[in-house]
N, C-alpha and C positions, 0 to 999 in steps of 0.2 A: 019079924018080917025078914023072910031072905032075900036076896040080892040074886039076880039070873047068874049064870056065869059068862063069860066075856064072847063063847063061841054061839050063844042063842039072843043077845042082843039084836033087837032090829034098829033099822035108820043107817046112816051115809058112813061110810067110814072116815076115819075123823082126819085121814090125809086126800087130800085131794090128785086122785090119780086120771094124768094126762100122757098120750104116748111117750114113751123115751125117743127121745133124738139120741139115734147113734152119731158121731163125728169119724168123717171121713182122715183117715192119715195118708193111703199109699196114694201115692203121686198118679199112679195107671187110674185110679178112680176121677183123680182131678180133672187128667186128661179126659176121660171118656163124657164128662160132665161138659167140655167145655168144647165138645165137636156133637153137642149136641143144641136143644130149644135155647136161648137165650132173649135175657129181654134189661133193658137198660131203664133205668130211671133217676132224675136229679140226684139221689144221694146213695143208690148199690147199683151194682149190677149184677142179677141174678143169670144163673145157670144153671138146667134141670134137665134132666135124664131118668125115662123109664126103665128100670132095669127090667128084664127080661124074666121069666117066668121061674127058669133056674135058678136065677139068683135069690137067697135071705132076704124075707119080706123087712117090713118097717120102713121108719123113715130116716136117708140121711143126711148129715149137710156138713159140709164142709165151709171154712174162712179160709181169706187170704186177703192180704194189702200188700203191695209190692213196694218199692222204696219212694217210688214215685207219690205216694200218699205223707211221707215225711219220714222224719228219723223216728227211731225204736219206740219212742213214745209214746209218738203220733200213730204210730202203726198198731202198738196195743190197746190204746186206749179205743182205738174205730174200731178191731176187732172186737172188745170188750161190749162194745153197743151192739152190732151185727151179733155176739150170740145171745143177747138178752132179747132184740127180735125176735130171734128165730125162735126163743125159746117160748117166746107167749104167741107169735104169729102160726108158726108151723106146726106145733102143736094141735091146733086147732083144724088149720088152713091148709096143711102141706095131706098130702097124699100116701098113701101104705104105698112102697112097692118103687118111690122115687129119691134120689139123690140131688138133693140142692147145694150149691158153689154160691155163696156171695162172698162179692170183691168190692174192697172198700174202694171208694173213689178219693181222689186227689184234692185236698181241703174241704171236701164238703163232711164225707161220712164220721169223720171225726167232730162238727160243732154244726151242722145239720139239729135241727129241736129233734126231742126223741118222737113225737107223734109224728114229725113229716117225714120218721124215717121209716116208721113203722106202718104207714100208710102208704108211703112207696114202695116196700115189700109184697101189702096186701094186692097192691095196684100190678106189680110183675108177676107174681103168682095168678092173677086171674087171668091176664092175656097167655102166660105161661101154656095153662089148663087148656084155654078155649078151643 
């Protein structure tokens, strides 16, 4: 009995592919994110920006936690939540074509449960969109 070869198999491929999140770096993107839609909830605050038709499709997002959220620790580990979010929320939930900012907040985003943070994201994203 032979075996198919590997390019005439059928069924899913055996990684599960979800859009890539590009992450935003230059600073002029943070900005341009953040004189745009905004929407606040108990434990992010989100910031979102249609880019413009010229600009490289996909989707991107950006972190930040200012000092005001705690020292280094505190500020990566609430980062560290905020990309695991984004990473199963926006995926899904986010938009081709826009750039998302979440900013951690000041003692919550850090010991915030992970479903009410992750449900506050879902929650600023839809007012976001509307």
């Amino acid at each position: 009995m032979e075996s198919e070869p590997a390019d005439q198999m059928d069924g899913p491929p055996a990684v599960f592919a979800c859009p890539k999140l590009e992450t935003l770096t230059k600073r002029a993107d943070f900005v341009r994110a953040s004189n745009a839609r905004r929407q606040g909830t108990p434990g992010i605050h989100l910031q979102a920006r249609k880019r413009a038709e010229t600009e490289p499709s996909g989707i991107r997002v950006g972190y930040t936690c200012s000092k005001k959220v705690g020292n280094a620790v505190a500020r990566n580990r609430a980062k560290r939540r905020l990309r695991e979010i984004a990473r199963l929320v926006l995926s899904t939930e986010g938009r081709d074509g826009w750039d998302y900012v979440l900013v951690g907040r000041k003692d919550v985003t850090a010991n915030l449960s992970f479903t009410n943070l992750e449900q506050d994201l879902r929650r600023a994203l839809k007012k976001v969109h509307a």
